[in-house]
Legacy VTK file of the C-alpha trace (Angstrom):
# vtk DataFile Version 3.0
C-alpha trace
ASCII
DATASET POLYDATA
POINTS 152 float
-25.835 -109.765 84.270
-24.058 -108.087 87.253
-21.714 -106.039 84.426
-24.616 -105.032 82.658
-26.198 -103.967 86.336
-22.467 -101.779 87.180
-22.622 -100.469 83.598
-26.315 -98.785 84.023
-25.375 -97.653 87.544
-22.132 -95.817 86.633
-24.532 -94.132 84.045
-26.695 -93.622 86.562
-24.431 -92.305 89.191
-22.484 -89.797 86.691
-25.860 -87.966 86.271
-26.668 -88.421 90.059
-23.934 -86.455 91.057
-23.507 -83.823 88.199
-23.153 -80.356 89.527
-23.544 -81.461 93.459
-20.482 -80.119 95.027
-21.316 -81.305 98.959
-19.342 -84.537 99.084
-21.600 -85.685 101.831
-24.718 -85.632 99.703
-22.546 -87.133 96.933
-21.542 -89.986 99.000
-24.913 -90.196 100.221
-26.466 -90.963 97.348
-23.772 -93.011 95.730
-24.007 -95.416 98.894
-27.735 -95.643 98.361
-27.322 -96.260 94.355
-25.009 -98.700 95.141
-26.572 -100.533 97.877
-30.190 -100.751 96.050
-28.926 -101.349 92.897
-26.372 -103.895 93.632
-27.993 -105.411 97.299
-24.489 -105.556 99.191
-24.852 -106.261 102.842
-23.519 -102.851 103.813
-22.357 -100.340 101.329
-20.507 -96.907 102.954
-17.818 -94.145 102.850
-15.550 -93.537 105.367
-13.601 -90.415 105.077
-9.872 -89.128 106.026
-9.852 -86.952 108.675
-6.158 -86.259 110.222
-4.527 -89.913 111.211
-7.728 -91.921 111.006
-10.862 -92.791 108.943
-14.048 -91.604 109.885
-17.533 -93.422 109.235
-19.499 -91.620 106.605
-22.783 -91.787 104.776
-23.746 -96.143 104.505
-26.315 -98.027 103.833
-26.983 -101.084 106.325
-26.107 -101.796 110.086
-24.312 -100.138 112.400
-20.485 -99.948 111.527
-17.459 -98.982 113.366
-16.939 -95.304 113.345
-12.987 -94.954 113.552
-10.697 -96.749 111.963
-6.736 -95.989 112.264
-4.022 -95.247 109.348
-3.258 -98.869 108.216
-5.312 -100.992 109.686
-8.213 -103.644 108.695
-9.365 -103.492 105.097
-10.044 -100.148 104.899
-7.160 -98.385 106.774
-4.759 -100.695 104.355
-6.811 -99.628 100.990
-5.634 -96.077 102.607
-2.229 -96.554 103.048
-1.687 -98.862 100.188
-3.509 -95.937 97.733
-5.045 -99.220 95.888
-8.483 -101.557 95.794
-8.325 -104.555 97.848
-10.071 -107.346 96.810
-11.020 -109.909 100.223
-12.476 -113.393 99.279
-12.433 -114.234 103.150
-12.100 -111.459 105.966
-11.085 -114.420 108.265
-8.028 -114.598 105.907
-7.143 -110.872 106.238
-4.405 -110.013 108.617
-6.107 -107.468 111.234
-8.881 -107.232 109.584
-11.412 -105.626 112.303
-14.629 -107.224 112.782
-17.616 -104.769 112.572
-20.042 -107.539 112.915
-19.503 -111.310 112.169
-21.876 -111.332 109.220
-19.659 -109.960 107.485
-17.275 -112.817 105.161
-16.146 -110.846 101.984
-15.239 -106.641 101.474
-13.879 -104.689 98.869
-12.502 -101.287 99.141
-11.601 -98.572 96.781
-10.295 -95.581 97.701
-11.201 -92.037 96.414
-8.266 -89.359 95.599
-8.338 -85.883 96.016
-7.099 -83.024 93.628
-3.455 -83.831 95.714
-3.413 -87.336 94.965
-3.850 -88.533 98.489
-6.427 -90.468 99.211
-9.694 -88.688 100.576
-12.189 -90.876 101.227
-12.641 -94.966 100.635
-15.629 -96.467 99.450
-16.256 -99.766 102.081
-18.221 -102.953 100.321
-19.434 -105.877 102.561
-20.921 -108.975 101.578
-22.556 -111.553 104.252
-21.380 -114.111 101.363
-17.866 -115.194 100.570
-15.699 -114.305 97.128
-19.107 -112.340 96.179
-16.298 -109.411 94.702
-14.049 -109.777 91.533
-12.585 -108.067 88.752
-16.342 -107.447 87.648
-16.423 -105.553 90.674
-13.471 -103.612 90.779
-13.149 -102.054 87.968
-17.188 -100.793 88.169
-16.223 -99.474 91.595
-13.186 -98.023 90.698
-14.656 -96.073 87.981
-17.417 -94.894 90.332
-15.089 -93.780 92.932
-13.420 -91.854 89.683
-16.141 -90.136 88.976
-17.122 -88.797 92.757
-13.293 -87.967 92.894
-13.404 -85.965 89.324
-16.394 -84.541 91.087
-14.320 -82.953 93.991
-11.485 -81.764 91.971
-13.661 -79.404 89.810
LINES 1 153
152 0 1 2 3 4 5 6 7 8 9 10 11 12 13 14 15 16 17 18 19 20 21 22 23 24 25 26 27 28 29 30 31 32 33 34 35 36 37 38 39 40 41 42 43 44 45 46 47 48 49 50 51 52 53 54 55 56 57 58 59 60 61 62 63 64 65 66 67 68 69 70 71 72 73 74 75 76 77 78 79 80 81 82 83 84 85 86 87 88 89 90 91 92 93 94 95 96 97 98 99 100 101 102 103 104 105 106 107 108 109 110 111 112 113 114 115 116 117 118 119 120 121 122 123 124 125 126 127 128 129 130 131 132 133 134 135 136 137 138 139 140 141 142 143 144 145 146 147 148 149 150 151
């Protein structure tokens, strides 16, 4: 069920974003898609600006707006270049508490036409373990696309 549900949304998503060049209405949109389709607890971008990420277009609460080169979840996904996969944020060294609903994440960065990473795509589930491989590799292949959209 939930591959069949990623399958329809990459679909979905590749003719979403076709031709939009603003990455902020791409992201947009692709947080919304992602959010309804999928109903994560919070479902966001947060973008590389100089030594820090920056909050960008979400769907759910309030989220914490700056976020440093290497730390919690998100700054690590950065640094590391790769997906991280978090059954239990309690588990994750420094990971940074947004709000305490929060139990599982995934994120999944985006690359630019450099190969540095440009933006990372920030999942949170009020559940734990909710993410997997399943998950992953739909998310990745999203993040693909929205990337493949920027380098063109």
């Amino acid at each position: 069920m939930k591959e069949e549900k990623y399958k329809a949304l990459v679909s979905s998503i590749g003719s979403l974003i076709e031709g939009e060049t603003d990455m902020i209405a791409i992201m947009s949109n692709v947080a919304a898609a992602i959010h309804q389709e999928m109903r994560f607890w919070w479902t966001g971008f947060y973008r590389v600006c100089g030594e820090e990420l920056i909050l960008g277009p979400f769907q759910g609460p309030v989220a914490c707006m700056h976020i440093a080169y290497g730390r919690g979840v998100c700054g690590t996904a950065w640094k590391r270049g790769e997906t991280i996969v978090v059954p239990d944020v309690e588990l994750f060294p420094g990971h940074i508490a947004c709000s305490s609903e929060s139990k599982s994440e995934i994120v999944v960065p985006l690359f630019g036409d450099d190969g540095r990473v440009m933006a990372v795509l920030d999942i949170d589930s009020e559940r734990l373990a909710t993410f997997d491989d399943i998950d992953r590799k739909y998310l990745e292949a999203i993040c693909q696309l929205i990337s493949a959209t920027n380098n063109n």
